[in-house]
C-alpha positions, 0 to 999 in steps of 0.5 A, spaced: 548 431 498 542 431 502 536 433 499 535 439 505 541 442 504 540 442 496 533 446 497 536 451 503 541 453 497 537 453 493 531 457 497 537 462 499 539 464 491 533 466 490 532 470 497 538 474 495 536 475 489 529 479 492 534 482 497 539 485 492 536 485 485 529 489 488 529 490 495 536 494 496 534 500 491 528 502 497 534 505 501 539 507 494 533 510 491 534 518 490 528 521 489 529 525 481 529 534 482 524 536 479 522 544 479 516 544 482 511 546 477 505 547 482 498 545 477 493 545 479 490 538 483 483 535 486 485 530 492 480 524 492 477 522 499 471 517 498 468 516 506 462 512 509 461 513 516 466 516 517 464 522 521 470 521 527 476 520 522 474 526 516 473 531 523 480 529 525 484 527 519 481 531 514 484 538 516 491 535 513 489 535 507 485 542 507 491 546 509 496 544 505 502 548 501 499 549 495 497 554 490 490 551 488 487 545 489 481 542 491 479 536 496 473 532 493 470 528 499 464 523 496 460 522 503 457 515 500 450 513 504 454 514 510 449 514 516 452 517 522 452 524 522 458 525 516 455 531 513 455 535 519 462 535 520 462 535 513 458 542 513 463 545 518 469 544 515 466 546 508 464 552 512 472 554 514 475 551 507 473 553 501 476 548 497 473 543 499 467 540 496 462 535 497 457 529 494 453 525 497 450 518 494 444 517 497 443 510 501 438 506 497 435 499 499 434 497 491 441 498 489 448 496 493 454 499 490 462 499 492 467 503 493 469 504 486 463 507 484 464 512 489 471 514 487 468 514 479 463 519 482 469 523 485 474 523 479 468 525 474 467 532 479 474 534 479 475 541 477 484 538 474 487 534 471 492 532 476 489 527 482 491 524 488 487 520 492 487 517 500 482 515 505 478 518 510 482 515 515 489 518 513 493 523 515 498 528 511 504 526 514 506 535 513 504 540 509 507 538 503 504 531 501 501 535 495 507 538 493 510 531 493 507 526 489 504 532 484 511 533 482 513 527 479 507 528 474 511 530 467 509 528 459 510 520 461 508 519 468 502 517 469 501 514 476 505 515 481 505 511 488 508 512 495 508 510 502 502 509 505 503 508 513 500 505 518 500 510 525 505 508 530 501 507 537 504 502 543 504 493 543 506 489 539 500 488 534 501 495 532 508 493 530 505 486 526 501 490 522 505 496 520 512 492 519 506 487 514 505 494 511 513 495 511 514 490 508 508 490 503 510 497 500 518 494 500 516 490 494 512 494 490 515 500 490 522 496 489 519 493 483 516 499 481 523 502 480 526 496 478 520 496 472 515 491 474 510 495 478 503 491 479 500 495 485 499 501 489 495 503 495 488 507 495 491 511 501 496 514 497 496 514 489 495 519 484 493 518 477 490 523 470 484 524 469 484 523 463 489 516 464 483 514 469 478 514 463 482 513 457 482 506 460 475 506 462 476 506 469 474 500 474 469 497 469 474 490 468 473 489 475 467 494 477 464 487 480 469 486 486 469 490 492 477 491 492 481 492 487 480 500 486 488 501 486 492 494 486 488 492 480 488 499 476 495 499 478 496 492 475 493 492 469 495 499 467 501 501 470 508 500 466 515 502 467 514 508 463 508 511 466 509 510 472 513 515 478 516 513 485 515 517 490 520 516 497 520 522 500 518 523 508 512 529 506 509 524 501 508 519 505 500 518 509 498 514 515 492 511 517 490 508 524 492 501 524 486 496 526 486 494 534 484 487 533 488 482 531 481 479 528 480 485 525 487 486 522 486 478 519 479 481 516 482 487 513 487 482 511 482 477 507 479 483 502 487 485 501 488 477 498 482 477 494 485 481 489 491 477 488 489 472 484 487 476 478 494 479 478 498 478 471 501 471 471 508 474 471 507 478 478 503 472 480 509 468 479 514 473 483 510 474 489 509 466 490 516 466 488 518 470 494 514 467 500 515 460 497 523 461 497 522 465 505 518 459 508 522 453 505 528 457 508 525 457 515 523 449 514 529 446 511 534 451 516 529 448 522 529 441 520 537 441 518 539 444 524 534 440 529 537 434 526 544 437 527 545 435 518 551 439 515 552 445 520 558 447 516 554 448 511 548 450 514 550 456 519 554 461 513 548 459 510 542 463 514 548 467 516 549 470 510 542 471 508 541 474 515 547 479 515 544 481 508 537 482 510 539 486 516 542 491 512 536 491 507 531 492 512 534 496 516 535 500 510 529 500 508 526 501 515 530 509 516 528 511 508 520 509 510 520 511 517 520 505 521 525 506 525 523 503 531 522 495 528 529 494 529 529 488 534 522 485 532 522 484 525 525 478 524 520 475 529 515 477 523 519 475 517 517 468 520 511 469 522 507 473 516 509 468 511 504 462 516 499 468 517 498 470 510 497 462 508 492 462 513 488 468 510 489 465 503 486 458 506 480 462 509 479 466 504 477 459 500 471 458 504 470 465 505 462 468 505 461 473 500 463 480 503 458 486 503 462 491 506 467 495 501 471 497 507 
């Protein structure tokens, strides 16, 4: 047999096991009923020259169904003018509160630091946190993702989206989040959770620091959320959340340039994931690209197409379902024609990111 189809097979096995061991329960998931016990909650936003997004999206967060709550912003040595937006809308919300760090010169500091000064200020034990450019997708986010806090969870993750807005970029970057948000989510109700996102996630204080925080990866611009997630989450302390109220979106970017951007600070992190998540990643894209080649090259030299068609014809009908499901449970109704486009490319953009990101220049920058 030839070597080619032998690595088509094998490359198709372990395909379908993504699909049907881990990311066909996105779509059978059921969120747990759980009696909303309402405690109290301080949501976490750390903005640096955000002026614009804090006085669009912030009023989401502030008028939130909910009992008693506060919205910490940390306004980190922005200088636009985010702190008289932020003195507006502290004048019509009483429940938000501000800090301000101070721009120094002398000193240079990430977003971790910020979010640290957010959590210390909080008046409640139960925090979640976004970014100053997210929306609430309604009035129950809150409602939503504090509900699964109980005696053993401690971290709970949920969908964060990307806006919908017209052209084929945008459909790139948020089927790219789709797909993302499709395997640590699916992971982490199959028991291995290795990430999160800073747009949505919530945590205890106390959880946060017990284990100290930031301070093992204190020294890397990103990280605030797939490493804290990474390093200590597990399958007991860690909730999934799926309903369509805790969902937030954020403006996608507008650039294919700054989408790869944005994409290279993502990969920095990777590498300092726990082997074992390291190993299913890699084992994931490693599988998807040698199907493509081995497809392409077997079909172009018209080799074994008996095998060859029922072959990719069963791995697309059962990624069809999959995805389609996993597309109406996240919202994304409308990458029903395009996706299977972006399940070969993402896969070539994302070796190019991890490439460039070898003779990368030191980023200064944590957003």
């Amino acid at each position: 047999m030839n070597i080619l189809l032998i690595i088509l097979i094998g490359s198709t096995v372990t395909q379908l096991f993504y699909y049907l061991f881990f990311y066909l329960r996105i779509g059978i998931y059921k969120n747990k009923k759980q009696e909303a016990k309402q405690e109290p909650v301080s949501v976490i936003i750390c903005a640096r020259n955000e002026s614009e997004n804090l006085e669009k999206f912030l009023p989401s967060i502030l008028e939130q169904n909910y009992t008693e709550y506060q919205v910490i912003v940390v306004n980190d040595a922005s200088t636009d003018n985010s702190d008289k937006v932020l003195l507006k809308l502290k004048n019509k919300y009483p429940n938000l509160d501000v800090t301000t760090i101070y721009k120094d010169e002398k000193f240079s500091h990430g977003k971790k630091l910020a979010l640290t000064i957010g959590i210390k200020k909080a008046k409640y034990e139960q925090l979640i946190l976004t970014d100053a450019d997210c929306v609430a997708s309604d009035k129950n986010w809150i409602s939503s993702m504090q509900k699964n806090f109980n005696d053993d969870k401690e971290i709970i993750i949920a969908y964060g989206a990307y806006t919908r807005k017209k052209g084929l970029l945008n459909k790139l970057i948020r089927y790219d989040a789709m797909f993302i948000a499709m395997q640590y989510l699916s992971f982490a109700i199959a028991g291995v959770p290795y990430m999160g996102v800073g747009r949505n996630i919530a945590y205890r204080k106390t959880f946060f620091f017990k284990n100290k925080g930031f301070a093992s990866h204190m020294y890397l611009l990103s990280g605030d959320d797939d490493l804290f997630v990474n390093e200590y989450g597990n399958k007991k302390n860690i909730a999934i959340e799926l309903n369509k109220s805790s969902f937030t979106y954020s403006e996608p970017k507008t650039s294919f340039t700054a989408w790869f951007v944005q994409k290279k600070r993502h990969f920095t992190t990777g590498k300092y994931y726990k082997k074992k998540h390291k190993l299913i990643l890699a084992g994931e894209i490693i599988s998807r690209i040698l199907f493509y080649l081995t497809f392409i090259i077997l079909i172009f030299n018209k080799i074994y197409l008996i095998y060859v068609i029922p072959i990719f014809a069963l791995r697309f009908l059962i990624q069809f379902f999959i995805i389609n499901s996993t597309r109406k449970r996240l919202n994304e109704k409308d990458l029903h024609i395009i996706w299977f486009i972006f399940d070969i490319l993402i896969p070539i953009i994302s070796f190019s990111v991890l490439i460039s990101n070898i003779f990368k220049r030191k980023n200064t920058k944590w957003k």
